[in-house]
C-alpha positions as CSV (number, residue, x, y, z in Angstrom):
1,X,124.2,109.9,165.3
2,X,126.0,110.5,162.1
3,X,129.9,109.1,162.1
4,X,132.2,111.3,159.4
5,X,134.1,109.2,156.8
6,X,137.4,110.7,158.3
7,X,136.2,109.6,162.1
8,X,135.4,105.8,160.8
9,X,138.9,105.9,158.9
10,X,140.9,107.2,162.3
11,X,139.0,103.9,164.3
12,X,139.6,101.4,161.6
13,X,143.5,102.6,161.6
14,X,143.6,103.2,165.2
15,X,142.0,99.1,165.7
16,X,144.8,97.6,163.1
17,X,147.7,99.4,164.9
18,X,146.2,98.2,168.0
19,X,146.2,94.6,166.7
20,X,149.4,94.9,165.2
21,X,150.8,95.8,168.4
22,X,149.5,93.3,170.3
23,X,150.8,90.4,167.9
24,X,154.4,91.8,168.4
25,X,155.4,88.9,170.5
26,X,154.3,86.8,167.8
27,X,156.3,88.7,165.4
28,X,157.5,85.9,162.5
29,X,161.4,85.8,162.2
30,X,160.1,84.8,158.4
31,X,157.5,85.5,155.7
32,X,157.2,83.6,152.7
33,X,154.5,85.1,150.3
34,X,153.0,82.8,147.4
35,X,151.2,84.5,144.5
36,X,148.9,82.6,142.5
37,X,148.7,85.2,139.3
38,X,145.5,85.2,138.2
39,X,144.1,82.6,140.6
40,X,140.7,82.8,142.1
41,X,138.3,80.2,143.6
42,X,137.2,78.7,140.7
43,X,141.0,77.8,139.6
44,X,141.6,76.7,142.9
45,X,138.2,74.7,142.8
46,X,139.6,73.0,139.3
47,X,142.8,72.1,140.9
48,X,141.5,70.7,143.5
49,X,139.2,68.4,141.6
50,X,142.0,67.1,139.7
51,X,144.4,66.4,142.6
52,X,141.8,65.2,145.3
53,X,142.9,67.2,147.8
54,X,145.2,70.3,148.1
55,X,147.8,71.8,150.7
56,X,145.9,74.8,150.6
57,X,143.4,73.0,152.8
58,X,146.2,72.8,156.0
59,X,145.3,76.6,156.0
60,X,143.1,77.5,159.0
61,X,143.2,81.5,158.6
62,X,141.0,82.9,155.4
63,X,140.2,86.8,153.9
64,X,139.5,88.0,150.8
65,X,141.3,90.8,148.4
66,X,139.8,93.3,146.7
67,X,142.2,93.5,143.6
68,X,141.4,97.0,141.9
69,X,144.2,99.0,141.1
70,X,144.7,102.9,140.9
71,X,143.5,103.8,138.4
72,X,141.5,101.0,136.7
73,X,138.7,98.6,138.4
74,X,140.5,95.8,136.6
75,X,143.8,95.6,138.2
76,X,147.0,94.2,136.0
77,X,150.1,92.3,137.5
78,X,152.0,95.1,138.1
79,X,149.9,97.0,139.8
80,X,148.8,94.2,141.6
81,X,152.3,92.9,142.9
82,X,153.2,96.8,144.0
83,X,150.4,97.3,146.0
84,X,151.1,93.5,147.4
85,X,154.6,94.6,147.8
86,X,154.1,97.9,149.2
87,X,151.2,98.5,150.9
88,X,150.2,101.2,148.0
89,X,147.8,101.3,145.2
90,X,148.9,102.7,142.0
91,X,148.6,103.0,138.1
92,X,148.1,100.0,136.0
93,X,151.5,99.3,134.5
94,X,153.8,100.6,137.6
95,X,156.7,98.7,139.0
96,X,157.5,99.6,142.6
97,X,156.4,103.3,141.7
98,X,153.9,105.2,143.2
99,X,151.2,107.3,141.0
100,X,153.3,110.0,140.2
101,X,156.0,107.4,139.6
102,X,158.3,107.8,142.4
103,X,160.0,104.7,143.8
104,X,157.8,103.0,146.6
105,X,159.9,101.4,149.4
106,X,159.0,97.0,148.9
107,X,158.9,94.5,151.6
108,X,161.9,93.0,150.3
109,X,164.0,95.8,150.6
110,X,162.5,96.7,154.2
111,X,164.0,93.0,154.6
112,X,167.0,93.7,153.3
113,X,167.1,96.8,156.0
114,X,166.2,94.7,158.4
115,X,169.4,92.1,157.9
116,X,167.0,89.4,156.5
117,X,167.8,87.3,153.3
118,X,165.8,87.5,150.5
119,X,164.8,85.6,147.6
120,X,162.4,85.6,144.3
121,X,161.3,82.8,142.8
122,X,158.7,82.7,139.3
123,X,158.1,80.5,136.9
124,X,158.0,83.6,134.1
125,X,161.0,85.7,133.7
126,X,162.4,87.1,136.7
127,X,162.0,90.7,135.1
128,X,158.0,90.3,134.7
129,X,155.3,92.4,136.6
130,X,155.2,90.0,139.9
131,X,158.7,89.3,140.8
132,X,160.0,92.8,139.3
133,X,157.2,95.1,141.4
134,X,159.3,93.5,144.5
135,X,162.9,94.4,143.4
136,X,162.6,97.5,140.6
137,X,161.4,100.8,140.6
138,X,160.8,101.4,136.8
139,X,157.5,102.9,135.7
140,X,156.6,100.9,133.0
141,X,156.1,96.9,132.9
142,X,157.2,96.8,129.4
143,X,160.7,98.2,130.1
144,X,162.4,94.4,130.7
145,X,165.9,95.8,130.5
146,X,165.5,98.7,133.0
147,X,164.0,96.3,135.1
148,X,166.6,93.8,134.8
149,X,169.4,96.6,135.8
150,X,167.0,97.2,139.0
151,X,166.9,93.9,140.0
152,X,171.0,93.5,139.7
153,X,171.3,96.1,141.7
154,X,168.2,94.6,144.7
155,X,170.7,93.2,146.5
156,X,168.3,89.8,146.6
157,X,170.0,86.7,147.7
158,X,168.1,84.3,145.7
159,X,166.5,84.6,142.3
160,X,165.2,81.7,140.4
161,X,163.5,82.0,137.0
162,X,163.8,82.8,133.7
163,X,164.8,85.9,132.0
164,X,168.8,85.5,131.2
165,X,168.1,87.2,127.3
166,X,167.8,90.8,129.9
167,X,170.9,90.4,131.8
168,X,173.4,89.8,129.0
169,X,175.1,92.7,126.6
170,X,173.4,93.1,123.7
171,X,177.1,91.1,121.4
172,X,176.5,87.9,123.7
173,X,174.2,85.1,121.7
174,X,170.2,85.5,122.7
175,X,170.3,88.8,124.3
176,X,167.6,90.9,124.3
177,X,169.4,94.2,125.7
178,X,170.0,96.9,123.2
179,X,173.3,97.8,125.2
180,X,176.3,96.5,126.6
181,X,175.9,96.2,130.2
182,X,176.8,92.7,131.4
183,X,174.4,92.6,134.5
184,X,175.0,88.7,134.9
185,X,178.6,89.6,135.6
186,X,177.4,91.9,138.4
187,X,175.0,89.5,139.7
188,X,177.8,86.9,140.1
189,X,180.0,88.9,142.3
190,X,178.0,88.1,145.1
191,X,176.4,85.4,143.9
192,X,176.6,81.7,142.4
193,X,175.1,81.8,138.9
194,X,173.6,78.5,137.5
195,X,171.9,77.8,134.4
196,X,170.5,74.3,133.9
197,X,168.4,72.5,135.8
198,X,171.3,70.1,136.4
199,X,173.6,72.3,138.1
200,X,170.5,73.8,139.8
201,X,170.1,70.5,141.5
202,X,174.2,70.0,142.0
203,X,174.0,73.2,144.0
204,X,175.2,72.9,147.3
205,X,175.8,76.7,148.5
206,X,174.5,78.2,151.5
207,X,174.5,81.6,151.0
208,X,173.4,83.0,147.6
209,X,172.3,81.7,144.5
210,X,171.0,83.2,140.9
211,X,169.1,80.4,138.7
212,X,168.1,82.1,135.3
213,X,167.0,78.9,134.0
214,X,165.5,80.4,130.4
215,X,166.1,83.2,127.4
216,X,162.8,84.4,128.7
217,X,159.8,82.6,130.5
218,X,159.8,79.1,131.9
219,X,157.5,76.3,129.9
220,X,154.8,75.3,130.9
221,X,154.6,73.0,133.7
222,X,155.0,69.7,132.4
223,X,157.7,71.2,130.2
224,X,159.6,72.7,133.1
225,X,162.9,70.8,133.9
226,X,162.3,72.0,137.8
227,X,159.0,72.3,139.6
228,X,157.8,74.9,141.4
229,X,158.3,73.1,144.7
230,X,161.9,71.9,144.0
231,X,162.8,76.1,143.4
232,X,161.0,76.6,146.3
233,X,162.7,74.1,148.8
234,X,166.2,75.1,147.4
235,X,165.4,78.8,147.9
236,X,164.6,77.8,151.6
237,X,167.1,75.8,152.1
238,X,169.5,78.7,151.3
239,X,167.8,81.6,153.1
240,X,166.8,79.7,156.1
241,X,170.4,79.6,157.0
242,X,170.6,83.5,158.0
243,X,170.6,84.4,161.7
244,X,167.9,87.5,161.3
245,X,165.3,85.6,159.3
246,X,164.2,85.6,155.2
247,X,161.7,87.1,153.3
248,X,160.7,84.8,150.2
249,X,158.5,85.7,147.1
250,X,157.4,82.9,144.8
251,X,155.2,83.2,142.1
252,X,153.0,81.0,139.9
253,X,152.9,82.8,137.2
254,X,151.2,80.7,134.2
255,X,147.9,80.4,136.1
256,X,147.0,83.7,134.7
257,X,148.6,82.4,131.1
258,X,146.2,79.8,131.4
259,X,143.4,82.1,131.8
260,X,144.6,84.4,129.6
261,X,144.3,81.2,126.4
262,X,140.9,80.4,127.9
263,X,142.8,76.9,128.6
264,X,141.6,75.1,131.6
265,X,144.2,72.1,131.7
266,X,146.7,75.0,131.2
267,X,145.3,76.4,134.5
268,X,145.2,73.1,136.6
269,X,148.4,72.0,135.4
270,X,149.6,75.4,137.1
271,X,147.6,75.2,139.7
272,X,148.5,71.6,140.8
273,X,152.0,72.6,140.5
274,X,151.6,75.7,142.6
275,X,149.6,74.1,145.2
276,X,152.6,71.8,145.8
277,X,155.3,74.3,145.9
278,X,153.0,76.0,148.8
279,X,153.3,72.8,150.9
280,X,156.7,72.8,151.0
281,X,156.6,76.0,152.3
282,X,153.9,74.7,155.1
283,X,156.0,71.7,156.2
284,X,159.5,74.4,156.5
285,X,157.0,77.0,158.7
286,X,155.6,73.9,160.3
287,X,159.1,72.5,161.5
288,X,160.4,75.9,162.0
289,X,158.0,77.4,164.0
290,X,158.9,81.1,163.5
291,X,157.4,81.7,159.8
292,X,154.3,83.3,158.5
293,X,153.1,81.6,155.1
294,X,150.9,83.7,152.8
295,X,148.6,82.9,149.6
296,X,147.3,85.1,147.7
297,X,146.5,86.2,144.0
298,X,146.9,90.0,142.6
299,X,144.1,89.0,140.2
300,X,141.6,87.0,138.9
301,X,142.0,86.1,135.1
302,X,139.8,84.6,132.3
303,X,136.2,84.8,134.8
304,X,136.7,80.8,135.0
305,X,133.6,79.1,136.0
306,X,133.1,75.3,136.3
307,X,130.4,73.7,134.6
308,X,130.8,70.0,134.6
309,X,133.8,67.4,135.9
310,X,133.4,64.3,138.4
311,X,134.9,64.3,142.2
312,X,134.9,60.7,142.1
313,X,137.3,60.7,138.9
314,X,139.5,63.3,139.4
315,X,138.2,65.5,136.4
316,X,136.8,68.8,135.1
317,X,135.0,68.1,132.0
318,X,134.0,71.5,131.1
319,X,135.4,74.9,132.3
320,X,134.1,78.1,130.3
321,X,135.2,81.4,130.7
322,X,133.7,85.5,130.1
323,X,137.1,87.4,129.1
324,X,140.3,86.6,128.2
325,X,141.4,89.1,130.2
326,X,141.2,90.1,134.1
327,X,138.3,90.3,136.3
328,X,137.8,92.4,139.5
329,X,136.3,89.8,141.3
330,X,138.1,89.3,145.4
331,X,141.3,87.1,145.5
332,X,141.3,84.2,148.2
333,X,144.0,85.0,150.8
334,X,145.6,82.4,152.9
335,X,147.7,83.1,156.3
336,X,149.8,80.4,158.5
337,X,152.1,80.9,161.3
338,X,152.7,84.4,163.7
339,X,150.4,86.6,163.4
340,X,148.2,85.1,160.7
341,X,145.2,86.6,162.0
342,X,145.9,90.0,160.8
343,X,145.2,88.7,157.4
344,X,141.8,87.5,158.0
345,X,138.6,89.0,156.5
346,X,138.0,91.4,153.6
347,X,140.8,94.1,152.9
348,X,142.3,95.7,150.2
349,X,145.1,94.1,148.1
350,X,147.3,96.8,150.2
351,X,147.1,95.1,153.2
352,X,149.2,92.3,152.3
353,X,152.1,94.5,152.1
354,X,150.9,97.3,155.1
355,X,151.2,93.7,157.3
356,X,154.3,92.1,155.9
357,X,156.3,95.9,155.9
358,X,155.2,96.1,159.7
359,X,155.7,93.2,161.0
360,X,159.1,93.4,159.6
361,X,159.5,96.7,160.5
């Protein structure tokens, strides 16, 4: 008997809602979603050489992403993060639009809806593809500034990165705006605003907190004057404290640099530092008991392979590469706490955010 296309769509949306539904009463109060950008196995397979063993392995609930975006097979960040964010697939490029560039409604701001806090954490500018495609509408990556004047306006109760050149006028010393609007002014109405890692650490608020730590992106990690875990526990630490629950972004970002330069300690250096920040997120949703952790990638970058390194001595002696530019290869995905079985198996990159949006919902 032949089974239309339309007919197999209908049972595979009619099964999810029926799972969905059923994990209600294991609905998580909060969501913390880690992006690896540009990680696949084989970085993940390098870090873990390195480091012994990673916190990735505390994971007991595994799928796989298939990354292609809209309109390309090779998907780019921004593309990536919307459809992550979302639930939607659209045009390489796009920032929380839609393929004929109409604003698409993120996680974060269903949060928001909701009465959760929210935060957004990366290790690039705050205004890049990843952490943008969760708080802007703007339909071009490459429009920093626009993005930047989203993202003042998000509403999001922690954001920790770099990227202060886009939210100062364009007469204040290192701006990057080519007008006058003083968006860290706006930002600090509601919020605390620190700069330095020093006051970062001082920081004793818990409500709201805005930590452009750089002009632009962050260094690399062993140039960083904060880690990726010490942003990460802070941001909890802060958001944890509302009544209705948090939503949390935090993004590695520089894995995909790595990849990008074809530079494998670049990538375990990221990775390792990455890995870590997503174990302080597993001991909070251990303790807590009401959090749903997710790992995943929007892309693969570089084609990495592994060709030569020692277990026993904690090294990879030879990584090699195919492009210096994305693959289309299936992202791991990782899933801890309520309901982490509705990210198991092999789905599109849209599911992430169809499951996150509904649960939250």
């Amino acid at each position: 008997m032949l089974i239309s296309k339309h007919y197999l769509r209908l049972m595979t949306g009619f099964l999810f809602c029926s799972t969905l539904l059923a994990a209600q009463d294991n609905r998580p109060k909060n969501i913390i979603l880690f992006i690896g950008d540009g990680m696949g196995i084989a970085q993940i397979t390098a870090g873990r050489t390195v480091k012994g063993k990673l916190e990735l392995e505390r994971f007991r609930d595994l799928g796989l992403l298939i990354t292609h975006s809209a309109d390309n097979y090779l998907t780019d960040s921004a593309a990536g993060a919307t459809a992550l964010a979302t639930g939607e697939k659209t045009y390489n490029g796009a920032i929380g639009v839609d393929v004929d560039k109409k604003p698409l409604k993120t996680v974060l701001e269903y949060a928001e809806q909701a009465g959760k806090a929210t935060g957004l954490i990366s290790t690039s500018s705050v205004t890049h593809a990843t952490p943008a495609s969760f708080a802007a509408h703007v339909d071009s990556r490459k429009k920093d500034n626009e993005i930047a004047e989203g993202m003042s306006r998000s509403g999001v109760d922690v954001l920790i990165g770099g990227g202060l050149a886009y939210f100062l006028p364009a007469s204040a010393e290192g701006s990057k705006r080519d007008d006058e609007l003083d968006l860290l002014s706006r930002l600090a109405k509601p919020q605390q605003i620190v700069r330095t890692a020093e006051a970062f650490r001082a920081y004793s608020g818990k409500e709201k907190l805005v930590a452009l730590l750089a002009d632009k992106h962050m260094g690399k990690a062993d140039e960083r004057p904060l880690t990726l875990k010490e942003m990460t526990r802070k941001a909890i630490e802060i958001l944890s404290q509302d009544e209705d629950g948090f939503f949390l972004m935090v993004e590695g970002s520089q894995i995909d640099w790595g990849g990008h330069g074809n530079d494998t300690e670049y990538i375990i250096m990221e990775m390792v530092d990455f890995d870590a920040a997503v174990g302080e997120g597993l001991d909070f949703a251990e303790s807590n008991g009401e959090t749903l952790v997710i790992v995943t990638a929007d892309h693969e970058t570089g084609g990495f392979s592994l060709e030569k390194g020692s277990v026993a001595e904690h090294k990879v002696e030879k990584g090699d590469f195919t492009t210096n530019y994305h693959t289309a290869e299936m992202v791991p995905l990782f899933a801890a706490g309520p309901s982490a079985r509705l990210l198991t198996g092999i789905h599109q990159n849209t599911h992430v955010g169809t499951v996150m949006i509904s649960l939250i919902k």
